[in-house]
N, CA, C and O atoms as a GROMACS GRO file, in nm:
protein
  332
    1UNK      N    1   5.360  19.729   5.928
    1UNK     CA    2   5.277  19.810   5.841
    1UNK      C    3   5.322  19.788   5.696
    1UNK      O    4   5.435  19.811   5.655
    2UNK      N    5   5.221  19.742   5.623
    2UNK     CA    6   5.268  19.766   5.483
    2UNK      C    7   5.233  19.865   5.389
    2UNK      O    8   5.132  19.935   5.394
    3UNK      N    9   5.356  19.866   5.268
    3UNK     CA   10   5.349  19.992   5.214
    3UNK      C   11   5.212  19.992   5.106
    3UNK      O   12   5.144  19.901   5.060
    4UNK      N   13   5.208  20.129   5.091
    4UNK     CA   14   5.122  20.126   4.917
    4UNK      C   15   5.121  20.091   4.825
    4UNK      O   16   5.237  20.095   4.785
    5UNK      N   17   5.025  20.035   4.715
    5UNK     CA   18   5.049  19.988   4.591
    5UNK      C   19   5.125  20.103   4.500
    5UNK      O   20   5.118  20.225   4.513
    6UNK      N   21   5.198  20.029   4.407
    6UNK     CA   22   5.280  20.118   4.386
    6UNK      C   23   5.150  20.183   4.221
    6UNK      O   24   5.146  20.300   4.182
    7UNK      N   25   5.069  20.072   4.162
    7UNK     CA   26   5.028  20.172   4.090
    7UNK      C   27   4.894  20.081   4.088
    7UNK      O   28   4.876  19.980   4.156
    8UNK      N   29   4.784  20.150   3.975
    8UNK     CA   30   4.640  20.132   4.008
    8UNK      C   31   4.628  19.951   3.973
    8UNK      O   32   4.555  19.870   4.030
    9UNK      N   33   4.729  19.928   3.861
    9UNK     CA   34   4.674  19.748   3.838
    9UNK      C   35   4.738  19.662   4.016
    9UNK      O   36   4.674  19.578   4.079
   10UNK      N   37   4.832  19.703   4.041
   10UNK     CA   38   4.883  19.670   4.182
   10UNK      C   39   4.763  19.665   4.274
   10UNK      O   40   4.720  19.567   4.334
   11UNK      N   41   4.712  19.803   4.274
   11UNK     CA   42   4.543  19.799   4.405
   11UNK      C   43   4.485  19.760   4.348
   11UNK      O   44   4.410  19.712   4.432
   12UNK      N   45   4.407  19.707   4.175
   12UNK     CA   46   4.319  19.651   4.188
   12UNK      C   47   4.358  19.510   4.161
   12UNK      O   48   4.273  19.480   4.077
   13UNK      N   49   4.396  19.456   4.171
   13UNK     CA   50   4.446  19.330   4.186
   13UNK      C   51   4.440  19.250   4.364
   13UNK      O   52   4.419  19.136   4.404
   14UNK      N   53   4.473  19.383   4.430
   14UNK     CA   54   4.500  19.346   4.582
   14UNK      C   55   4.347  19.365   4.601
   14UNK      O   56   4.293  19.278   4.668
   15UNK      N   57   4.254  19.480   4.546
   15UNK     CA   58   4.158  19.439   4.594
   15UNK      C   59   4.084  19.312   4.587
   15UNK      O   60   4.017  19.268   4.680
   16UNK      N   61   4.105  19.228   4.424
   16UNK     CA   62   3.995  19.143   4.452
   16UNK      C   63   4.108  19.043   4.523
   16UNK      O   64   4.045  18.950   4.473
   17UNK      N   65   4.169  19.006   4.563
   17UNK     CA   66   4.246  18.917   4.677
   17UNK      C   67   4.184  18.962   4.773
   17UNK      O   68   4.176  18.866   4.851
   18UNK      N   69   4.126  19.063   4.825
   18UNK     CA   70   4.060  19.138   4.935
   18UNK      C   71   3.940  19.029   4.927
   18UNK      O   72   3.911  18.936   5.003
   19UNK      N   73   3.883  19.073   4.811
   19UNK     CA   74   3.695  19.029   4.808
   19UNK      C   75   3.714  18.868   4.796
   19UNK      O   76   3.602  18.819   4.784
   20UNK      N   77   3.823  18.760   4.796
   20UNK     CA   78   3.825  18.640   4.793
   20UNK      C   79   3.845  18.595   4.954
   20UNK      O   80   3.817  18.492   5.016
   21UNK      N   81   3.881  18.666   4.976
   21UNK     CA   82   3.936  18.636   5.125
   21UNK      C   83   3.780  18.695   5.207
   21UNK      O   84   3.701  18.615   5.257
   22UNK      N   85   3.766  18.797   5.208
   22UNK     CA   86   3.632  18.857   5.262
   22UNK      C   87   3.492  18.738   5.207
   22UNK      O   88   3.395  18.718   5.281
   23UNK      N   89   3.500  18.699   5.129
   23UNK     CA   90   3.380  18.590   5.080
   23UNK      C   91   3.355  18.450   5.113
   23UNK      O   92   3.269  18.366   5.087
   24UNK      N   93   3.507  18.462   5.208
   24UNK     CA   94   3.544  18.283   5.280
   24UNK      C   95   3.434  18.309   5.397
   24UNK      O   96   3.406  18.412   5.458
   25UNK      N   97   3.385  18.187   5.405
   25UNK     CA   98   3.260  18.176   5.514
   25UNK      C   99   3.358  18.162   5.657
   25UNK      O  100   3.304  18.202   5.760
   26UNK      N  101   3.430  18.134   5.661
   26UNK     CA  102   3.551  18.115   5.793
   26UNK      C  103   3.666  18.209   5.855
   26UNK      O  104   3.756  18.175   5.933
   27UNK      N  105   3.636  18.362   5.789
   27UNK     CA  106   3.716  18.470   5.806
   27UNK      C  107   3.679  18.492   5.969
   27UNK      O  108   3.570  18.484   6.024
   28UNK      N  109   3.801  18.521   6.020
   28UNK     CA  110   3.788  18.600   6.151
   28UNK      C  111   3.698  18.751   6.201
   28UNK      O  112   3.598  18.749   6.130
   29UNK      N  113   3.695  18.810   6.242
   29UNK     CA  114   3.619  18.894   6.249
   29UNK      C  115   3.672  19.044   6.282
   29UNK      O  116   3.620  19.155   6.269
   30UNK      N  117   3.821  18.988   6.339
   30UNK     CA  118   3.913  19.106   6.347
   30UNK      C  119   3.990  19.074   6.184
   30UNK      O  120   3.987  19.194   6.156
   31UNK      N  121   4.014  19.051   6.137
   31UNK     CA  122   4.071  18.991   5.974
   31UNK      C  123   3.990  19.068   5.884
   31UNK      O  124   4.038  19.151   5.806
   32UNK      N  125   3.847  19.036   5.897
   32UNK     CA  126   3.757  19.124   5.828
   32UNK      C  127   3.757  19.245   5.859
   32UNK      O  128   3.759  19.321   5.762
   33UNK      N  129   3.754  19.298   5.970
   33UNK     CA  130   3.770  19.420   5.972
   33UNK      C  131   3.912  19.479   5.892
   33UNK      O  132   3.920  19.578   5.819
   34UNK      N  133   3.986  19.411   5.919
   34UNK     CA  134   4.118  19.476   5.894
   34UNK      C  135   4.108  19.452   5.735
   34UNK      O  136   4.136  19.543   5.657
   35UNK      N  137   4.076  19.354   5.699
   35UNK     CA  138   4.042  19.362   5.536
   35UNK      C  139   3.984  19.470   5.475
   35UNK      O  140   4.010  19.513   5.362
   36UNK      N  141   3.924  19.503   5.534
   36UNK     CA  142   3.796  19.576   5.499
   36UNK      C  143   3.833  19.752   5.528
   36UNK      O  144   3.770  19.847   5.483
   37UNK      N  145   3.943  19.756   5.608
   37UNK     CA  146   4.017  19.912   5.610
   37UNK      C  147   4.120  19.926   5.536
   37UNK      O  148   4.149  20.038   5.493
   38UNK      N  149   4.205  19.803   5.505
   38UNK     CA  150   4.299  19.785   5.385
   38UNK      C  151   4.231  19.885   5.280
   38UNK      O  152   4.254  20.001   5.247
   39UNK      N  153   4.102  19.746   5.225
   39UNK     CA  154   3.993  19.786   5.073
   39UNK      C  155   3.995  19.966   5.050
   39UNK      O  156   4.028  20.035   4.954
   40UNK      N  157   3.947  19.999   5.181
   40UNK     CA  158   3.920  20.117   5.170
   40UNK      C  159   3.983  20.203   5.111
   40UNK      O  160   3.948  20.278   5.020
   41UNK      N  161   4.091  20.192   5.171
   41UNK     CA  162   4.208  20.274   5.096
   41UNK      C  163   4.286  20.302   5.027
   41UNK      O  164   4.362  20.397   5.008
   42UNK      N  165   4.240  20.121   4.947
   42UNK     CA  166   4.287  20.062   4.803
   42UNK      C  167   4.174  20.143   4.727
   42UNK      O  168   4.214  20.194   4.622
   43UNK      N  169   4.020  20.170   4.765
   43UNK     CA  170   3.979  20.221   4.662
   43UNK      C  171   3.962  20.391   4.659
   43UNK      O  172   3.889  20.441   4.573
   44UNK      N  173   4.033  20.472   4.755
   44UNK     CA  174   4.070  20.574   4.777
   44UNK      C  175   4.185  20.589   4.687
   44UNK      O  176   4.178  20.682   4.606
   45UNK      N  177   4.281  20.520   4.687
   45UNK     CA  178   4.397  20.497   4.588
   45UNK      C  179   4.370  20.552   4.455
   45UNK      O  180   4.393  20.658   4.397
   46UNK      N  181   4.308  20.430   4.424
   46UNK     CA  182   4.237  20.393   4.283
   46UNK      C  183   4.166  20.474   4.204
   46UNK      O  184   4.163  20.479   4.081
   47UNK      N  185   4.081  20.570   4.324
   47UNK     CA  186   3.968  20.698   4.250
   47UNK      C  187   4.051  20.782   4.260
   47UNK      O  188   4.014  20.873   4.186
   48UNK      N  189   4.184  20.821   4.331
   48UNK     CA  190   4.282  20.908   4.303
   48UNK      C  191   4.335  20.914   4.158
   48UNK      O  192   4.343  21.012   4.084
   49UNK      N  193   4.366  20.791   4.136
   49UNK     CA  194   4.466  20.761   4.069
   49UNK      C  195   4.339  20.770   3.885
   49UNK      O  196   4.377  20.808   3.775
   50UNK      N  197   4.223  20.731   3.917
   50UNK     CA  198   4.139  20.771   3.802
   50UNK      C  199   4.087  20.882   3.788
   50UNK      O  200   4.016  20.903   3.690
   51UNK      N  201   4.117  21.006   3.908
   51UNK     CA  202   4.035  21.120   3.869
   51UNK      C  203   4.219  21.169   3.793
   51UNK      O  204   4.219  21.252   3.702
   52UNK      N  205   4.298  21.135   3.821
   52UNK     CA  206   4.401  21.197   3.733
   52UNK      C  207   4.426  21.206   3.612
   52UNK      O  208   4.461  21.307   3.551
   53UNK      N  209   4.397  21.040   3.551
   53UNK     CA  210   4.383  20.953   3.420
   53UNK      C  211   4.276  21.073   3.402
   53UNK      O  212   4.333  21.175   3.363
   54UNK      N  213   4.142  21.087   3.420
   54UNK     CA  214   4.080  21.167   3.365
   54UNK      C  215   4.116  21.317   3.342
   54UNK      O  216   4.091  21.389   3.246
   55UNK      N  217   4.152  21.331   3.406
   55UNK     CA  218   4.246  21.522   3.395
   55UNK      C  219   4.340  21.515   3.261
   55UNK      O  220   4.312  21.584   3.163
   56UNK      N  221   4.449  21.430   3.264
   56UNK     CA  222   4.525  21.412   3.169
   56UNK      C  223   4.439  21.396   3.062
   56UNK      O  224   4.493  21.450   2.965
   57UNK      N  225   4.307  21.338   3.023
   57UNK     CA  226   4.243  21.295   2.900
   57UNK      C  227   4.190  21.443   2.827
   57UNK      O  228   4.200  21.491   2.714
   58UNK      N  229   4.120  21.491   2.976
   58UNK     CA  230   4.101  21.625   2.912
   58UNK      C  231   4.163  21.689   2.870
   58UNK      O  232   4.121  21.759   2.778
   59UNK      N  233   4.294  21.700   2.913
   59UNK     CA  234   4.397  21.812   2.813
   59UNK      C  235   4.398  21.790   2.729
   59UNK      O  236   4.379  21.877   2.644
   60UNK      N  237   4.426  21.619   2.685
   60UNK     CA  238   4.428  21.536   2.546
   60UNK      C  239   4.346  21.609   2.437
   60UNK      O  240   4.389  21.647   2.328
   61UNK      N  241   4.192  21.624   2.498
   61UNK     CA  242   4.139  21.656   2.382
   61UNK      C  243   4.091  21.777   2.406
   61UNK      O  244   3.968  21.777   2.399
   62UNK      N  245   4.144  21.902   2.436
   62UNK     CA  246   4.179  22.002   2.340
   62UNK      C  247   4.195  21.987   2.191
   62UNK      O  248   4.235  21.894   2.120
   63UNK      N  249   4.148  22.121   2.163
   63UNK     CA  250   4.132  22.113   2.007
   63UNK      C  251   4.261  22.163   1.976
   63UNK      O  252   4.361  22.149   2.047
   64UNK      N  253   4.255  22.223   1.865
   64UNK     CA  254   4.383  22.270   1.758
   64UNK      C  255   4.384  22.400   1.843
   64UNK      O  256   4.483  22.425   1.912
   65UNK      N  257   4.275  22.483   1.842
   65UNK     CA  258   4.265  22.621   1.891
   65UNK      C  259   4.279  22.630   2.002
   65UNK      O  260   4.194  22.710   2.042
   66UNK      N  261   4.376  22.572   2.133
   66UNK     CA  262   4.382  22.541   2.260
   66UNK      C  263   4.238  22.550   2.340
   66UNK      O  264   4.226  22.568   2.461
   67UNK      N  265   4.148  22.537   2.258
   67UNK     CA  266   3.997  22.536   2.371
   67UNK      C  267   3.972  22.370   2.411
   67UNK      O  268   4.017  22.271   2.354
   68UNK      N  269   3.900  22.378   2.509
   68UNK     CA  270   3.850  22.212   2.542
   68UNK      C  271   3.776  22.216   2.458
   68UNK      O  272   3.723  22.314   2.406
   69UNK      N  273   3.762  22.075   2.429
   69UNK     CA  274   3.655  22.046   2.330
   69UNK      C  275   3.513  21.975   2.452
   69UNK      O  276   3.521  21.884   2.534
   70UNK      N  277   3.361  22.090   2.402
   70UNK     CA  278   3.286  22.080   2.479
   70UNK      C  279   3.194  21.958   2.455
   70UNK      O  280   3.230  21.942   2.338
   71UNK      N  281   3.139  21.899   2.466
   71UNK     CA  282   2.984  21.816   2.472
   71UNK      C  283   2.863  21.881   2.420
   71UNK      O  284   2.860  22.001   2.393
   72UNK      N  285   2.772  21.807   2.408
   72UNK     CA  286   2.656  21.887   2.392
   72UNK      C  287   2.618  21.995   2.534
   72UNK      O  288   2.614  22.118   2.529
   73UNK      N  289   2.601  21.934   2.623
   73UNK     CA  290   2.589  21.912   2.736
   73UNK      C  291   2.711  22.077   2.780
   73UNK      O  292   2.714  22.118   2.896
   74UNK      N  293   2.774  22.128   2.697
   74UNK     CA  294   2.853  22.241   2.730
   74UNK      C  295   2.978  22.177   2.833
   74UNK      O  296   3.079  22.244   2.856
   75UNK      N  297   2.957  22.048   2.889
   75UNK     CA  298   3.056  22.080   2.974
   75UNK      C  299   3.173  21.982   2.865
   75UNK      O  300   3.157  21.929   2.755
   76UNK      N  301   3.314  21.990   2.975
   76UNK     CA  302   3.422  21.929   2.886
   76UNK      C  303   3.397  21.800   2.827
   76UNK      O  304   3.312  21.726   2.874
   77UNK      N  305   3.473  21.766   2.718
   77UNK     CA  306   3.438  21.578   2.661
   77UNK      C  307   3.525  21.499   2.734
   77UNK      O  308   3.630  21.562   2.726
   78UNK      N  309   3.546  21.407   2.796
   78UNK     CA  310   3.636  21.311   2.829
   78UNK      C  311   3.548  21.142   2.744
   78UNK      O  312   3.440  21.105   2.697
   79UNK      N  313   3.752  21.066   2.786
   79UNK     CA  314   3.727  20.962   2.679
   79UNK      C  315   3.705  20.852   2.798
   79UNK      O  316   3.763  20.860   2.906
   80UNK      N  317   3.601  20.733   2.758
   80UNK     CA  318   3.594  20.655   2.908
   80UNK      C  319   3.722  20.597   2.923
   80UNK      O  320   3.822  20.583   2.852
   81UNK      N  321   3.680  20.562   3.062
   81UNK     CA  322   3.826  20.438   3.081
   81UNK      C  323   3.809  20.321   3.089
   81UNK      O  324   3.695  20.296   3.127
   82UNK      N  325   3.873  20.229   3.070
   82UNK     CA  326   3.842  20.088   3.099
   82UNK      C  327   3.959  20.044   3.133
   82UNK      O  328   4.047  20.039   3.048
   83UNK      N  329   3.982  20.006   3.257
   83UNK     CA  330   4.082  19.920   3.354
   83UNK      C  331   4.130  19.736   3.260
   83UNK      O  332   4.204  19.655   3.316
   0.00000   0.00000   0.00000
């Protein structure tokens, strides 16, 4: 059994080694499967690991007056991410 990535560039990196291997016309069919439950949980990882990045952003931008700073839209602002 192998362990977890230890952080998000680690899983996404393993994923696309995933999607190169999954795109070979000559993959096994138990391989693919097993590829393909790896992925999963690399991108279970990954949306973990970005709904956090996003939590932390929101605190970020708090204002001076400890309020979130809202949107038009009323709800909180967050800043995008880009991997």
């Amino acid at each position: 059994m192998t362990t977890g990535p230890k952080n998000f560039e680690a899983a996404f990196k393993r994923l696309e080694e995933i999607l190169e291997k999954m795109n070979a016309q000559d993959i096994a069919l138990d391989d693919s499967v097993a590829l393909f439950e790896e992925a999963n949980n690399l991108v279970i990882f990954c949306q973990k690991k970005l709904g956090a990045a996003e939590n932390k952003i929101e605190i970020l931008l708090k204002t001076r007056a400890q309020e979130l700073a809202l949107g038009p839209d009323g709800k909180p602002q967050t800043a995008p991410l880009t991997p």
